[in-house]
N, CA and C of each residue as an Amber inpcrd file, in Angstrom:
protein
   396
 -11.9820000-174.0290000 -20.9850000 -11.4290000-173.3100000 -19.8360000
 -10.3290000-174.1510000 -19.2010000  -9.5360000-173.6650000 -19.1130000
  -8.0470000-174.6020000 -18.2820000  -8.2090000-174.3570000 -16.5350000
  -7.6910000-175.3190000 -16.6050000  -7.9130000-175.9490000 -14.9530000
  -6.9210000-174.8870000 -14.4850000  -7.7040000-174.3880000 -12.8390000
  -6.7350000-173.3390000 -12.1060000  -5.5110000-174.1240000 -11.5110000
  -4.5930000-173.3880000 -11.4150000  -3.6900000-174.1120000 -10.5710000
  -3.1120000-172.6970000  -9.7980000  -2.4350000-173.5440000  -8.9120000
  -1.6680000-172.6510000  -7.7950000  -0.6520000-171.6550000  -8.5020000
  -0.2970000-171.6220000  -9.6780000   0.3660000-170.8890000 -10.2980000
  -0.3410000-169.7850000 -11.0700000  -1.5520000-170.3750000 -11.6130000
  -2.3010000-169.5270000 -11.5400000  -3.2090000-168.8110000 -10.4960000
  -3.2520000-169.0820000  -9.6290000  -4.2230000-168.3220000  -8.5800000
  -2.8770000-167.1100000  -7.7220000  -1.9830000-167.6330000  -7.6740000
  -0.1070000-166.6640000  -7.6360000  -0.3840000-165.4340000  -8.5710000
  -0.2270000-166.1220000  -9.7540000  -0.1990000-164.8510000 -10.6480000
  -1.6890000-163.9950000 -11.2190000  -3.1040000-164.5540000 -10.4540000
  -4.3330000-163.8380000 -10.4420000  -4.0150000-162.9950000  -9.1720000
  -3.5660000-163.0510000  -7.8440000  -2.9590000-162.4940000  -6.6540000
  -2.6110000-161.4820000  -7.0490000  -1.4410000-161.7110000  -7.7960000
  -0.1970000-160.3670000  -7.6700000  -0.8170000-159.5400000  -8.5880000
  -1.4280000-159.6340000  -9.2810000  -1.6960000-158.5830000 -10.5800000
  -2.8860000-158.0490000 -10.0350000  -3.7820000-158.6100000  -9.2450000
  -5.1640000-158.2460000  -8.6140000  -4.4440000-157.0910000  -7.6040000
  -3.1510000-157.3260000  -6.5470000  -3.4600000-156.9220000  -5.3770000
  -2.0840000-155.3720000  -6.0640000  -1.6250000-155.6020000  -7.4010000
  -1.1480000-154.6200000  -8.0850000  -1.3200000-153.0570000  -8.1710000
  -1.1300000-151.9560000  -7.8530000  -1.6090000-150.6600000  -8.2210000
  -1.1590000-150.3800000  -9.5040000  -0.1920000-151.4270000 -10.5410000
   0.1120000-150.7050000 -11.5240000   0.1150000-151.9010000 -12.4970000
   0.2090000-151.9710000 -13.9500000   0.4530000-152.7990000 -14.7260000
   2.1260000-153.5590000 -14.4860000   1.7710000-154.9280000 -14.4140000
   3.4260000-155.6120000 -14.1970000   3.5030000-156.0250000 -15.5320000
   5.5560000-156.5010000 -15.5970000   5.7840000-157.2150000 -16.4710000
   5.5530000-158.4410000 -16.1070000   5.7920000-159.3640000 -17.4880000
   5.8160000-160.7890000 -16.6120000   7.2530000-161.2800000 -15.5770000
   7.9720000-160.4570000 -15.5830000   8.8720000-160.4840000 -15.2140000
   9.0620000-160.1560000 -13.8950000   7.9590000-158.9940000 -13.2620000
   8.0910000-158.5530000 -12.2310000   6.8930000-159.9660000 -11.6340000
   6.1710000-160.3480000 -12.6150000   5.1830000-161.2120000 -11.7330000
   6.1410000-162.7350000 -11.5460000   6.7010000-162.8130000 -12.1290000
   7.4250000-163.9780000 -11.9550000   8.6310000-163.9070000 -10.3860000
   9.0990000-162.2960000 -10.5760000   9.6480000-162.0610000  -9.4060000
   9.1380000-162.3110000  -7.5740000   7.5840000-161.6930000  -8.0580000
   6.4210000-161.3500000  -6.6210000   5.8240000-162.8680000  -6.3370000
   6.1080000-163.9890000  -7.5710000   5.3790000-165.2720000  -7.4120000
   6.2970000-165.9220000  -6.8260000   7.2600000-165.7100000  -7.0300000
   8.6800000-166.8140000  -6.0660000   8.4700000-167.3580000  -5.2570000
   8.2090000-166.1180000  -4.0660000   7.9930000-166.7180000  -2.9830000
   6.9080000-167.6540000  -2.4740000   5.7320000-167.6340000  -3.7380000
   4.5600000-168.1980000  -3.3480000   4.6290000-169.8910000  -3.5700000
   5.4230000-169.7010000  -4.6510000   5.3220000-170.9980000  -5.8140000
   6.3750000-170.6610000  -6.6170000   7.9130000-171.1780000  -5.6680000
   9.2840000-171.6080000  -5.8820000   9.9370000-171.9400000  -7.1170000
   8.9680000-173.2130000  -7.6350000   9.4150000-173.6950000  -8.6580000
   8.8210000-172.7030000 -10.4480000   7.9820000-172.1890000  -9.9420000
   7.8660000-171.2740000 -11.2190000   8.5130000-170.8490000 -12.3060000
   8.6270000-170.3830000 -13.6120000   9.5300000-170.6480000 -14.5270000
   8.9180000-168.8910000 -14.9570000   9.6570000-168.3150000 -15.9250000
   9.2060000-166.9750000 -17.1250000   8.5180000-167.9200000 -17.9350000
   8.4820000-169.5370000 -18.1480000   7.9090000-169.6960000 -19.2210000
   6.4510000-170.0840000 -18.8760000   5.9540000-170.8350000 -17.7310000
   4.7810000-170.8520000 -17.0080000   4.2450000-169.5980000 -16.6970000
   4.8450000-168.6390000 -16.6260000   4.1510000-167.2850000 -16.3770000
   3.3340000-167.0610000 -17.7870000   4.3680000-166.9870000 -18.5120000
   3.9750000-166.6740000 -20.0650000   2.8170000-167.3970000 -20.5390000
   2.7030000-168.5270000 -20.2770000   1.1960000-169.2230000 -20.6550000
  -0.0960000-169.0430000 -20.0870000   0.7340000-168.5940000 -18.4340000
  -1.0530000-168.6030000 -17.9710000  -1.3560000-167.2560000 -18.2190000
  -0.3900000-166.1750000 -18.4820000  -0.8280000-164.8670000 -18.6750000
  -1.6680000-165.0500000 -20.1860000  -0.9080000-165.8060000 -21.3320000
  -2.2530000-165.4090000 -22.2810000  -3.0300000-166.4410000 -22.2190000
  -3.1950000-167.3090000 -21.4490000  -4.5360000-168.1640000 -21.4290000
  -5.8210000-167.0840000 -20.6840000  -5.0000000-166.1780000 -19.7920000
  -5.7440000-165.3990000 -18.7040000  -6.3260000-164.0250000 -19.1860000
  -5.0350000-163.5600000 -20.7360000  -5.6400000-162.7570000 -21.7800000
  -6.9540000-163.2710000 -22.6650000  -6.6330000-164.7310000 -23.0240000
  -7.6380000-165.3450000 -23.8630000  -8.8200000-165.2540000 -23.5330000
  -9.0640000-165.4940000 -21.9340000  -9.9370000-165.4580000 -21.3950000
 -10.9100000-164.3290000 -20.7720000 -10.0970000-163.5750000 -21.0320000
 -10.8950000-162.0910000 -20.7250000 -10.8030000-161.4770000 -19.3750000
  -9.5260000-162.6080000 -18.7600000  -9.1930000-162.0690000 -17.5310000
  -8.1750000-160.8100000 -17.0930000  -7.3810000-161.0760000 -18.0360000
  -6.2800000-159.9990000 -18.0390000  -6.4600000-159.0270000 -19.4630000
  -5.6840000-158.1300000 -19.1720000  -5.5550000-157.3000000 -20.6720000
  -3.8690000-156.6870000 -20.5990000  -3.5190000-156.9670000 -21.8130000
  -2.3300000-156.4110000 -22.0190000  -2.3690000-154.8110000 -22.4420000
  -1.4600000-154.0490000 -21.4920000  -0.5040000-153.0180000 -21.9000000
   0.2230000-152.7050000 -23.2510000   0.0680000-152.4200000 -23.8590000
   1.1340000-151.7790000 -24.8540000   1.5710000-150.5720000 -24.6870000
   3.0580000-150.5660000 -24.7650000   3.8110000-149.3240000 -24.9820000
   4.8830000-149.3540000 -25.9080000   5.0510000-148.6960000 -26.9070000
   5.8320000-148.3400000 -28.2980000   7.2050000-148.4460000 -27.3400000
   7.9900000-149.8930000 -27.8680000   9.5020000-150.2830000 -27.8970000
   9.7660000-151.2100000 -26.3540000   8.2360000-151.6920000 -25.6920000
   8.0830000-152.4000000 -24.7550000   7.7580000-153.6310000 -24.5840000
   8.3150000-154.5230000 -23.7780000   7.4840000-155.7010000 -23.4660000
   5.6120000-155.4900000 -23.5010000   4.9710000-156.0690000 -23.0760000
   3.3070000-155.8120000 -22.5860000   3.7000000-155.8840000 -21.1910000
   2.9170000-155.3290000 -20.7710000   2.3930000-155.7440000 -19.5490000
   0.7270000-155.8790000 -18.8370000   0.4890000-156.6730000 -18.0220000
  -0.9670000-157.0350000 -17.6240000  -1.1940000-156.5630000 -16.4590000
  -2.6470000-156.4300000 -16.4800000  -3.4790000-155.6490000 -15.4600000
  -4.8630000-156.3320000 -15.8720000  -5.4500000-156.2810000 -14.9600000
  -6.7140000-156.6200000 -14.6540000  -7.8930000-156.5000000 -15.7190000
  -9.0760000-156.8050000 -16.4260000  -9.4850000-156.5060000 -17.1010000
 -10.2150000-155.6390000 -17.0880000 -11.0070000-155.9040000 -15.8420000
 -12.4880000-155.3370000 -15.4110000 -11.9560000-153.8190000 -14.5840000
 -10.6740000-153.1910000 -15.3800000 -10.7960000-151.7190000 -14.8130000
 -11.3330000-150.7010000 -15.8130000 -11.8970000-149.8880000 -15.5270000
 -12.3120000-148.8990000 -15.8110000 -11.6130000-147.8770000 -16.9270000
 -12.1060000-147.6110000 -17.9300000 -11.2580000-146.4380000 -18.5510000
 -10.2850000-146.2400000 -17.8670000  -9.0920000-145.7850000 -18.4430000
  -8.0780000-144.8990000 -17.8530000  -6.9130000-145.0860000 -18.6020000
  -5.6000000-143.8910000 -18.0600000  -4.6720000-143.8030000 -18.9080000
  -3.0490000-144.3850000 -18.3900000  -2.3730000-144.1170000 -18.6390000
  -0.7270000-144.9520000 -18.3240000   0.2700000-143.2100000 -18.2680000
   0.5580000-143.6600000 -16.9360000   2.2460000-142.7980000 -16.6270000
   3.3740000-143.6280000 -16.7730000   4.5170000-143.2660000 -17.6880000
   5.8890000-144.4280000 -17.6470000   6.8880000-143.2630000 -17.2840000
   7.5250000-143.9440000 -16.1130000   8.4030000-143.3960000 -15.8960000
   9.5920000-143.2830000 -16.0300000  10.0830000-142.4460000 -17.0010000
  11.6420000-142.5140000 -17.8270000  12.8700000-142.8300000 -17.2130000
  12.6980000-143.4560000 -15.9530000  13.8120000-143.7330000 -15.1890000
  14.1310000-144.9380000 -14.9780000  13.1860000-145.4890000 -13.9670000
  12.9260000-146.7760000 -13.5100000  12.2750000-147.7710000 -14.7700000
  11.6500000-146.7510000 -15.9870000  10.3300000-147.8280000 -16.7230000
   9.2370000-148.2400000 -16.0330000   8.7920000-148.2180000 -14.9710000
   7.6390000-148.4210000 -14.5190000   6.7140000-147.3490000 -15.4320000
   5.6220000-148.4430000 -15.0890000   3.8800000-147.7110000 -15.7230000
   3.1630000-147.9660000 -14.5910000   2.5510000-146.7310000 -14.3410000
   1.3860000-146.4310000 -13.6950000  -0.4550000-146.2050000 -14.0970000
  -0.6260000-146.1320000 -13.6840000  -2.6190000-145.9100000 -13.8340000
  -2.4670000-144.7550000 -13.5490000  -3.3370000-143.7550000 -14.3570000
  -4.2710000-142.7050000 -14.0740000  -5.4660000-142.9470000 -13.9540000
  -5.7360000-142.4800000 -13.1170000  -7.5910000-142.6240000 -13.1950000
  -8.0900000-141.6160000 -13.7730000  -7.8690000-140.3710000 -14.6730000
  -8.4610000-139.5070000 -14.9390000  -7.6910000-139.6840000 -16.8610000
  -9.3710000-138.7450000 -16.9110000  -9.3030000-139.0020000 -18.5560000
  -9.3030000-137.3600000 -19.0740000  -8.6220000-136.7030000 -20.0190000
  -8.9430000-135.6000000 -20.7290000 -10.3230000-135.3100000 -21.5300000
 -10.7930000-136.7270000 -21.8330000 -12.1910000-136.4410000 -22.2930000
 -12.5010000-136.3100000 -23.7000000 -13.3190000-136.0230000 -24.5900000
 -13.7870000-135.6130000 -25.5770000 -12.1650000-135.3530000 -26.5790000
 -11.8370000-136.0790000 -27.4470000 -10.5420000-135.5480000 -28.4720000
 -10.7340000-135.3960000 -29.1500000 -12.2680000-135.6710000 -30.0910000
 -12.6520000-135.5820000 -31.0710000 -12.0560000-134.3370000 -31.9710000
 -11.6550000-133.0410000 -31.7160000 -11.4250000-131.8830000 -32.0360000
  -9.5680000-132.4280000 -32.3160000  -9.0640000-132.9080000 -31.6880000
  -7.3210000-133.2540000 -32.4920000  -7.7810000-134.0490000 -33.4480000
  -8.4370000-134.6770000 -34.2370000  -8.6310000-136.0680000 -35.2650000
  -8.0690000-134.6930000 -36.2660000  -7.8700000-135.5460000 -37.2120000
  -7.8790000-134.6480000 -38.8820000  -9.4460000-134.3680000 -38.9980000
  -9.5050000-133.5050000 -39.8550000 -10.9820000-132.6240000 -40.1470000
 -11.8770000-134.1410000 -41.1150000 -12.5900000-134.7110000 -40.8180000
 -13.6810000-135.4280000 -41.3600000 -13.6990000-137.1470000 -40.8390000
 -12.3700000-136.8170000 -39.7360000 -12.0270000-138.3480000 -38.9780000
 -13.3400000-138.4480000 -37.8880000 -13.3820000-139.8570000 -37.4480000
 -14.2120000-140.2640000 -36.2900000 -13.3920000-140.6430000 -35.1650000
 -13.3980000-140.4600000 -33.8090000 -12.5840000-140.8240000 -32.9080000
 -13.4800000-141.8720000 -32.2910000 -12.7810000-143.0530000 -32.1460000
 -13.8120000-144.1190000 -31.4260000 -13.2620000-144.4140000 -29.9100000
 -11.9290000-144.5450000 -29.9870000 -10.7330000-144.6620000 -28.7010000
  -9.6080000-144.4100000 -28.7680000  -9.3460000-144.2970000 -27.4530000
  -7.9430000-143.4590000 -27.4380000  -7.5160000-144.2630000 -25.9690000
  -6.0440000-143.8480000 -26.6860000  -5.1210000-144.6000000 -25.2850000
  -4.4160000-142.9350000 -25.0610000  -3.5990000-142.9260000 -23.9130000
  -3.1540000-141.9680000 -23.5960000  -1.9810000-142.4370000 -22.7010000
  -1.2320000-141.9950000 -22.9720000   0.0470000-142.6330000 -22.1310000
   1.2930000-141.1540000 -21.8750000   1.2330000-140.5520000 -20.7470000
   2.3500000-139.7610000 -19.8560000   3.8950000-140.0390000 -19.7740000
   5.1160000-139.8010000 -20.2770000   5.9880000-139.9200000 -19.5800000
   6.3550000-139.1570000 -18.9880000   7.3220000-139.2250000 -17.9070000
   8.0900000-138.2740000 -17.3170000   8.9440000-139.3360000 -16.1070000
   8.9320000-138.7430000 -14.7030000   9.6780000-139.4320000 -13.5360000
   8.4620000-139.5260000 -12.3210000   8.4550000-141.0820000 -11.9140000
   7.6110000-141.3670000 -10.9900000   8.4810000-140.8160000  -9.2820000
   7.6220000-140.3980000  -8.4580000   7.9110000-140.0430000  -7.6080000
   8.9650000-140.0180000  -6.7320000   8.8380000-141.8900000  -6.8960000
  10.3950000-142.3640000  -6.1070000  11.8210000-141.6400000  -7.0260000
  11.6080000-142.1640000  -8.1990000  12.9950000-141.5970000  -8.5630000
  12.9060000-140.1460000  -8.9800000  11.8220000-139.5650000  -8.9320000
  12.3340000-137.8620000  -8.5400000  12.8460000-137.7120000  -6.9220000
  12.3360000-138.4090000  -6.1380000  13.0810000-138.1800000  -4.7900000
  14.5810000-138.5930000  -4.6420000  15.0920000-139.5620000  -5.6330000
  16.1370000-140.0990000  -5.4640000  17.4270000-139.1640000  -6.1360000
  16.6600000-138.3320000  -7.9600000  17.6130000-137.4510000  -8.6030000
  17.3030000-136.4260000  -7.3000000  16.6930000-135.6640000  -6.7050000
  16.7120000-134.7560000  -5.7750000  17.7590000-134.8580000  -4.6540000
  17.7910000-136.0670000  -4.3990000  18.9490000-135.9860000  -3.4090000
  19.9400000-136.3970000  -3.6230000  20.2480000-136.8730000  -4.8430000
  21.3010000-136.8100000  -4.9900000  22.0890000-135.8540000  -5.6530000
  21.1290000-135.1600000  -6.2270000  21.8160000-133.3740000  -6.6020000
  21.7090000-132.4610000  -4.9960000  21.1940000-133.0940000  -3.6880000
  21.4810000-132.9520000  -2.6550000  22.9520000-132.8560000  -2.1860000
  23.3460000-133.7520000  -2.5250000  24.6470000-134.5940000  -2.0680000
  26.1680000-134.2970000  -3.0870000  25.3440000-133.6880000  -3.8030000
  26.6610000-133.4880000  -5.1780000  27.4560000-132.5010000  -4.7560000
């Protein structure tokens, strides 16, 4: 087990007090202010020491960085929003898919991932087809 440090207890913070999966990039951004001297490349280590460990879990999305979130959440699925790139949490699941598999497949898990436009930047194309 590797010794905590203030860089790590920064980047257990921001991802804990998170509503959505970050990059390391955005955590490196939200840690600045905590712990100045911080690097993308110190982020990068304690995030997979913090994967290794069963603290974090990485995100995947087809043609993306990862991004991390917490481990100990609950089922659930991912909104990306085609604008900004942000990913969001769903808390709700469709349930049972067994019936899409091919005819004699087993479904064990499933990821589920939404795109479309997160709120903010539908408010933002809205007004600005406001303004046009």
């Amino acid at each position: 087990m590797e010794r905590v440090t203030k860089q790590r207890l920064a980047i257990r913070q921001i991802i804990s007090d998170s509503p959505r999966p970050l990059l390391a990039q955005e955590i490196l951004e939200q840690a600045k202010p905590i712990v100045p001297a911080l690097s993308l490349g110190t982020v990068y280590r304690n995030l997979k020491v913090m994967v290794e460990e069963g603290e974090l879990k990485p995100v995947f999305l087809p043609g993306e960085n990862p991004r991390y979130e917490a481990s100990g959440h609950h089922h659930h699925h991912h909104f990306q929003c085609l604008s900004c790139r942000r990913v969001f949490d769903i808390h709700a699941c469709p349930g049972e898919l067994s019936d899409l598999a091919p005819r004699g497949f087993v479904v064990e898990d499933h990821e589920l991932t939404l795109y479309g436009r997160c709120l903010d930047c539908k408010q933002l194309a809205s007004s600005k087809r406001g303004t046009a």
